[in-house]
Every structure is written in C-alpha cells, then in structure tokens.
C-alpha positions in Angstrom: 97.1 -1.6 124.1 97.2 -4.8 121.6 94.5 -4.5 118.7 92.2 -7.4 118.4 90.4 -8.3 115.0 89.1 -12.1 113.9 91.5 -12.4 111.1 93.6 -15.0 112.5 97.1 -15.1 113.8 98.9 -13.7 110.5 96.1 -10.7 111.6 97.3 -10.9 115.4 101.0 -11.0 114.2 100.9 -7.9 112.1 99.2 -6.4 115.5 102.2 -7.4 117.6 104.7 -5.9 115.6 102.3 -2.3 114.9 102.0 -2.5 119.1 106.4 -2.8 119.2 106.9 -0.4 116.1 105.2 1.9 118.5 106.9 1.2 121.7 110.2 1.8 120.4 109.5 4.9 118.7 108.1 6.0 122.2 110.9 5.0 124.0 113.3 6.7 121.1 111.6 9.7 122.6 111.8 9.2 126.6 115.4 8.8 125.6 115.3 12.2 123.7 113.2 13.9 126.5 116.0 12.7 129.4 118.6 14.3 127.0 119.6 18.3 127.8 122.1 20.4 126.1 125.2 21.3 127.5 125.1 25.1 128.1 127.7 27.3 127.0 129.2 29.9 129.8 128.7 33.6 129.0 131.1 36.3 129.4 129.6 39.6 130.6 131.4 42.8 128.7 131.4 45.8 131.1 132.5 49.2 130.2 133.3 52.3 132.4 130.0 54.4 132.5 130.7 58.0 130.6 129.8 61.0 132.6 127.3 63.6 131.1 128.3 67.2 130.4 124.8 69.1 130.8 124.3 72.5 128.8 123.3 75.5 130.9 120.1 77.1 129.0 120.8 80.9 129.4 117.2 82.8 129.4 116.3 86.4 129.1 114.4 88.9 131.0 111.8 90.5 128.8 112.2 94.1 128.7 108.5 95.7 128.8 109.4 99.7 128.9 107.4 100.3 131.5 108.5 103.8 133.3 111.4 104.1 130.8 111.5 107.7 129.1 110.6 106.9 125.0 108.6 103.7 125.6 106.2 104.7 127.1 102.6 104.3 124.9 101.2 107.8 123.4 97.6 109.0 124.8 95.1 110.7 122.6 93.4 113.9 123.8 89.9 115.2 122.5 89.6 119.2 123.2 85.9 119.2 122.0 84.1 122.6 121.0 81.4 124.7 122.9 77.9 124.8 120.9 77.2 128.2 119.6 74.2 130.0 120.0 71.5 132.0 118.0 71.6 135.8 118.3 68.3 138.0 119.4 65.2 137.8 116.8 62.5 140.4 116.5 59.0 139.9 118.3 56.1 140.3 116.0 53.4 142.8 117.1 49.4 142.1 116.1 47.9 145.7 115.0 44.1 145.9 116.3 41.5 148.2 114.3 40.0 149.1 117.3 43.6 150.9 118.2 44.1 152.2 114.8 43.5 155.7 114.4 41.1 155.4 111.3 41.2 159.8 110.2 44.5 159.1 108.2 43.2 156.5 105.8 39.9 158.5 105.3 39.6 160.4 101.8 40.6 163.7 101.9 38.0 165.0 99.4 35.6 163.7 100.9 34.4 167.0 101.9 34.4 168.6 98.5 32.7 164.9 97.3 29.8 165.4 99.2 29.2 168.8 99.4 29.0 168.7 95.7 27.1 166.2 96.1 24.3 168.0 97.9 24.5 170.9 96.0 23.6 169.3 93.1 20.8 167.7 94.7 19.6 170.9 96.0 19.9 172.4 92.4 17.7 169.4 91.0 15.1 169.8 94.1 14.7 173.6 93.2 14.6 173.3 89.2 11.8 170.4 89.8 9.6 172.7 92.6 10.0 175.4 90.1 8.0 173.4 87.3 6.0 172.3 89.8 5.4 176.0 90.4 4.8 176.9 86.8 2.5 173.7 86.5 0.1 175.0 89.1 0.4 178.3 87.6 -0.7 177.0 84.6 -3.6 174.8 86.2 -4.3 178.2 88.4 -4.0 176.3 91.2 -0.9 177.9 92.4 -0.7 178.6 96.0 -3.7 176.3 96.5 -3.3 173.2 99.2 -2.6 171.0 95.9 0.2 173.2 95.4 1.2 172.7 99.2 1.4 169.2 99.1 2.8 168.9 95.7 5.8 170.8 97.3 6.1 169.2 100.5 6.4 165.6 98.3 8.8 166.9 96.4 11.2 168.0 99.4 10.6 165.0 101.6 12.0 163.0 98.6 14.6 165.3 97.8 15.6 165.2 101.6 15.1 160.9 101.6 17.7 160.9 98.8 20.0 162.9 99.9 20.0 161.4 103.6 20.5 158.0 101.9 23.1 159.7 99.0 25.4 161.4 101.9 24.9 158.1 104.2 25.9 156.0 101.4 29.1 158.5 100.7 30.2 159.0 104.1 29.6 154.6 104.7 31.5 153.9 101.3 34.3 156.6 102.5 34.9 154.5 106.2 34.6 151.3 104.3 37.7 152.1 101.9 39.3 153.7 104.8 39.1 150.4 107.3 39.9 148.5 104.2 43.6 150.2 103.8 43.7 150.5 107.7 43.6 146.7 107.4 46.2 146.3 104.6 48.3 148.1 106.2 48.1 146.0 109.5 48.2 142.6 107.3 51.2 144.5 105.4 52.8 145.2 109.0 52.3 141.5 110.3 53.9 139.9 107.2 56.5 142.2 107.5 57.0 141.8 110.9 56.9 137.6 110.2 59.3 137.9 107.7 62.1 140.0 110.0 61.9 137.0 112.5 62.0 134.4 109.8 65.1 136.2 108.4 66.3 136.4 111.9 65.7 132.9 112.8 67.6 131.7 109.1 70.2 134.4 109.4 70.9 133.0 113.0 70.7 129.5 112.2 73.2 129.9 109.7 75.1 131.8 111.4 75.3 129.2 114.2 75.6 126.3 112.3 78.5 128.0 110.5 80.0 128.7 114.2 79.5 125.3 114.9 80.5 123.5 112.0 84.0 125.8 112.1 84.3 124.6 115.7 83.2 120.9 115.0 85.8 120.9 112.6 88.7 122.2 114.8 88.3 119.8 117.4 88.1 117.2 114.7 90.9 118.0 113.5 92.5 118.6 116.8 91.5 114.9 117.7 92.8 113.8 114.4 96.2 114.9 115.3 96.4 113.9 118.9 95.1 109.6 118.0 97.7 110.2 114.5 100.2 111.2 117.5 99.5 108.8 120.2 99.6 106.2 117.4 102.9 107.1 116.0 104.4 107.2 119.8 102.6 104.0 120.6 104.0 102.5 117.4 107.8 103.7 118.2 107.4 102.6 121.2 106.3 99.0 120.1 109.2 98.8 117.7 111.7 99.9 120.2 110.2 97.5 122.9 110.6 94.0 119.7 114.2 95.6 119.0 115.0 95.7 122.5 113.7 92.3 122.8 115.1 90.5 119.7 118.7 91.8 120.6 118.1 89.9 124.3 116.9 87.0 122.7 119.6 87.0 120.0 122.3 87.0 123.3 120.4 84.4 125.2 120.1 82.1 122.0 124.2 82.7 121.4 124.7 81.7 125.0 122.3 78.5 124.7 123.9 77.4 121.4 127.5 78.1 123.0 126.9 75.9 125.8 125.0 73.1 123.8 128.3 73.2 121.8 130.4 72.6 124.5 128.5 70.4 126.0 128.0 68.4 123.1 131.6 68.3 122.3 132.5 67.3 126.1 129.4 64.0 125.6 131.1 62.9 122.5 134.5 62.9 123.8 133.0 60.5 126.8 131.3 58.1 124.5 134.0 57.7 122.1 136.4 56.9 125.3 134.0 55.0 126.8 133.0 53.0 123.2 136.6 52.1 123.1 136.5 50.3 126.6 133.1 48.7 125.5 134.6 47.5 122.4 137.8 46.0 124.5 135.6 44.6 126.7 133.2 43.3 124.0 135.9 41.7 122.4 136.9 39.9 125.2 133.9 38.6 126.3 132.7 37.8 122.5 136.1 35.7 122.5 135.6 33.6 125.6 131.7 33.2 124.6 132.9 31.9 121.0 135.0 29.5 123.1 131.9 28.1 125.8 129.9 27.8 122.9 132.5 25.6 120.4 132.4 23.6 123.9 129.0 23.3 124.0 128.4 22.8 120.5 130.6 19.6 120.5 128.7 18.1 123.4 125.4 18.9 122.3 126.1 17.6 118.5 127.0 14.5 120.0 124.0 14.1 122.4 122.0 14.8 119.3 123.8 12.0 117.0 122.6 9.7 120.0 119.1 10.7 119.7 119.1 10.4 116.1 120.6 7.2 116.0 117.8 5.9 117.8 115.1 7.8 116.2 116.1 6.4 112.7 116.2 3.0 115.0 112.6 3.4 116.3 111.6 4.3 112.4 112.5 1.3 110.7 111.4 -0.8 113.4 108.3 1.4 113.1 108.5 0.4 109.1 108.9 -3.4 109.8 105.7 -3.2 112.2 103.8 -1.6 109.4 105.2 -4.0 106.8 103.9 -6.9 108.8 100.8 -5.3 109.3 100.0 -4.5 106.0 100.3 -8.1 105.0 98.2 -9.1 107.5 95.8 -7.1 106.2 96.2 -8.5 102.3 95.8 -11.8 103.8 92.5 -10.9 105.3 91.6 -9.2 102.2 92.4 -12.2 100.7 90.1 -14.6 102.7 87.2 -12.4 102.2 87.6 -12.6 98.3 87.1 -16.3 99.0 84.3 -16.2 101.2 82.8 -13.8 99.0 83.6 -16.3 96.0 82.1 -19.4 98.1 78.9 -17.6 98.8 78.6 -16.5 95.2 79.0 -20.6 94.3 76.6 -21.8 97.2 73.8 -19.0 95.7 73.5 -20.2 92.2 73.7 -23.5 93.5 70.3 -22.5 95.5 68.8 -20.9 92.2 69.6 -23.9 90.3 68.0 -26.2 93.1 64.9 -23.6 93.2 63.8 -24.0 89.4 64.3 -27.9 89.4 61.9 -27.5 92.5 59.4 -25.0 89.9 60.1 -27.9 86.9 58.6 -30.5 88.9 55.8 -28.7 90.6 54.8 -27.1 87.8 54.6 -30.5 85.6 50.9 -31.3 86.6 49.7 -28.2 85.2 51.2 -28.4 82.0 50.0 -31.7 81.2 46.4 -31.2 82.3 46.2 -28.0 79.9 47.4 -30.3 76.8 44.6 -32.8 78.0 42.3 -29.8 77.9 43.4 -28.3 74.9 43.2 -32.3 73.1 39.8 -31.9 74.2 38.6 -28.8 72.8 40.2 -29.3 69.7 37.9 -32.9 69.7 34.6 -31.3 69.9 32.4 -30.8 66.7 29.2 -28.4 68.0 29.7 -25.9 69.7 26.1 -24.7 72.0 25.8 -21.6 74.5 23.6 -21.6 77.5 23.5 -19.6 80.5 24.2 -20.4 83.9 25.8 -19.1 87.2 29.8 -18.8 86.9 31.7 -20.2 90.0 34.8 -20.8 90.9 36.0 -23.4 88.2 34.4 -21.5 85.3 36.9 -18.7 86.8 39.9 -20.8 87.2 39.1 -23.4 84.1 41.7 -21.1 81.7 44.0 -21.6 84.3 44.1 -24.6 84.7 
C-alpha cells in the first residue's frame, strides 16, 4: 500500500521507492521460503543382539527345631508348698463362787478367835454384875427389884454385844474367805488366758516358721526350674541362629557363585556384541559423513543464492530509505519557510495595528494639551457644589 502525505512529489517519490525497498525485501524472502535443504541419507548401524546369562538365586529353608531332640524350648515347673497349720490350744474355763467350795479359804482359827472372844466378854459381863452386886450391897438394896433390873440391863447388853461382836467375826471371816476364793479364780482365769495366748504365739510361730521354710523351698524350687528352662531355651536359640547362619552362609555362596558366572557370561556378550556395534557404527558413521558432505555442498549453495538476494533486497531497501529520508528534509525544509513567512506577515500586522492606535489615538492627545493650555490660563480658582455626571467623570480622561 503506497503512503500518501501533501508534501509534493519529492514526498511521493521517496514513498515509491520505501513501497519497492519493501517489495524486494519481501520477495528476497518468498524466494527463501520456496528454497529446502537437500537432505543427507542416513545409514542405520545394527548389531547382533547379545543373549543374557541370568543368575539362579539359591534360597534356604529355615530350620525352626521344632520336634528335633536339643532344640526344643525348656519349660518351667512350680511344685508350690501345702500351708501348715496351728497345733491344739487350751480352752479357758470361768470359775463361779457359787461352785466354789468356800470351807478351805475360811480361817482356821477362827474358832479359837471367837471363842476367846466370848470368853472375854463373859469375864467383863461377870466382873461388871459383881460391882453391880457390891453397889447394891452397899445401897442395901441388894436383892431388891432395883437390883433385878440393874442385872437384867447389864446381860441384855452384854448379850447385844456379843451377838453383834461374833456376827461381826464370823461376817469379816466369810468376807476374807470369798475374797481369796475370788483371787484365786481371777488368778486361775489369767492363767488360763495366758496358756492360750502362749498357745496361740507358740503356734503361730511355729506355723509361720513351717510355712516360711516351705515358701522358701518351693521358691527356690521355682527359681531353679525358670534358671533351667531359661538356659535350655537360650541353647536352644543359639543352636537354632547357628544352624541358621551356616544355611544362609551356603545359600549366599551359591547366589554370589552364580551372579559371578553370570556376570562373567553377560560381559563376554557385550564386549562381542560392542565389537559388532562398533563395526557397524563405523560403517554407517562413514557413509553418513559422506550423505552429509553431499548435502552440505548443495545446501551451501542454495544458501549463497538466498543471500545473494537478501543483501540485494537490503540495499535496495537502503536506497528506498535514502530517498525517503530526503523527501522528508525537503518537507522539513518547506515548513521552515512557511514558518519564516508567517513570522514576516505577523509583525507586518503588529506594525499595521499600532499605525492604526497612532492615528486613532491623535484626537485625544491633542484635546488634553488644549485642556491642559487652559487650566494653566486661569487666574481664580472657586469651588461650588453641584451634581457630578458623566463628563465631570470622564473630563480627566479626556
């Protein structure tokens, strides 16, 4: 598509050739697009495929022991111990008074006590009648009923003391007696609690000494049979691993063995087989190196064509730019001017424009020299008053 601008021909010329500069370049590359290579031929290399020696993994059976004499695991036994028991303890028996016969704890001169004891009562009674006697005597009234009475006082109090004296003995005598019957059954109770409480502790000790001497056998009994089972168990462990290790040992021989051989049989087949592929390599490498010099040639020439006619499409390019470039200085050019002329015709205006003010502006400079001639001609000078108006406003003006 041509460019249009108003700048003239030398403008349209510089255009043209832009517009052709372009064209050739474009057909520079229709004629690089139509161009293809030439294609070298490729050789294939082939090589005889190398057959693959696989290793036989050799396993193991793991040996466990199980129903074989000496690997078996050991079993603890417990024999346990029967409780003894406490041996026979004495009852205790409660005494009763009531069944206590009380004659052996009474005093055995008691008899002696109390007969004394009335005798010397009845001594007393018989010296005090016989000075009552000699009293009445004396008074004369012996015999009398004075007398009488005087004696029966005397024997009714001699026979009140001595009731209450031998009462009093023979109550004191039971008293002490029941008191030692009683000790004697308190003594026989304690004694009889203390037998069983030495019974019971004797027994108790004796069975938790039974027990404890038992307890102790069967711990120790146990002891030895899980210290045993352990040390069985434990052989048996060791023997099971050593039996074990020595299998694995063999199958891991075996697997290394055949890896070896297998290994050794691979490399032989890929160094005979890298020999073909290198023969074969060769080969084909050689007649590739030859398709491609062949190619090579071709295509170097096809692309000497192409740049032939890119460098052509350049400068013709550089030409169209050339011309378009002074087009453009031109039109730069013309614009100064234009720019210059309309500078010119402006002051030309501004010159015009103040004559114009001059001229217009000559009336009112003579008329304020006429005013100012007249102002300086007056000789009074008087003031009144009166209603400004337009003139008055504009007179200093004008």
């Amino acid at each position: 598509m041509a460019l249009q601008a108003p700048g003239g021909n030398v403008y349209n010329t510089s255009a043209n050739a832009y517009n052709g500069a372009v064209g050739g370049t474009q057909g520079a590359m229709a004629q690089n697009a139509m161009a293809r290579p030439m294609l070298g031929g490729t050789a294939t290399a082939t090589a005889n495929n190398a057959n693959v020696t696989n290793g036989q993994a050799q396993g193991y059976q793991a040996f466990t022991g199980v129903g074989q004499p000496g690997y078996e695991a050991g079993n603890a036994w417990g024999g346990g111990y029967t409780a003894a028991t406490m041996g026979p303890v004495r009852d205790v028996t409660a005494a009763q008074l009531a069944n206590t016969d009380m004659s052996q704890y009474m005093n055995p001169y008691q008899s002696q006590v109390i007969d004394q004891t009335a005798a010397d009562m009845e001594r007393a009674r018989l010296i005090a009648q016989n000075q009552a006697d000699d009293a009445m005597t004396a008074a004369g009234a012996f015999g009398g009923s004075r007398h009488g009475i005087a004696n029966a006082e005397t024997n009714r109090n001699y026979y009140d003391r001595l009731g209450a004296t031998l009462g009093g003995l023979y109550n004191t005598g039971y008293q002490n007696a029941q008191q030692a019957a009683f000790q004697d059954i308190s003594n026989r109770m304690q004694g009889d609690l203390a037998n069983q409480q030495a019974d019971l502790t004797t027994g108790q000790a004796n069975m938790n000494a039974q027990n404890q001497a038992r307890m102790t056998g069967a711990n120790n009994s146990l002891a030895a049979s899980l210290a045993n089972a352990q040390a069985q168990t434990a052989l048996a462990g060791q023997r099971i691993g050593a039996e074990n290790t020595a299998r694995q040992f063999g199958a891991n021989a075996n697997n290394q063995m055949s890896q070896f051989n297998a290994q050794s049989a691979n490399d032989m087949a890929r160094f005979n087989s890298g020999l073909q592929s290198d023969t074969s390599r060769f080969n084909a490498g050689a007649r590739n190196d030859m398709a491609r010099f062949n190619s090579g040639e071709f295509n170097n020439f096809q692309q000497n064509q192409f740049n032939n006619q890119m460098t052509g499409a350049q400068q013709l390019g550089g030409f169209s730019s050339l011309g378009f470039q002074m087009g453009n200085t031109i039109s730069d050019r013309q614009a100064a001017d234009g720019a210059q002329a309309r500078q010119l015709q402006q002051q030309i205006m501004d010159a015009a424009q103040r004559q114009w003010a001059d001229y217009t502006g000559t009336a009112a400079t003579g008329l304020a020299g006429l005013q100012q001639g007249v102002a300086a001609g007056k000789t009074s000078t008087s003031t009144s008053e009166k209603q400004g108006g337009l003139l008055d406003f504009l007179g200093p003006f004008l």
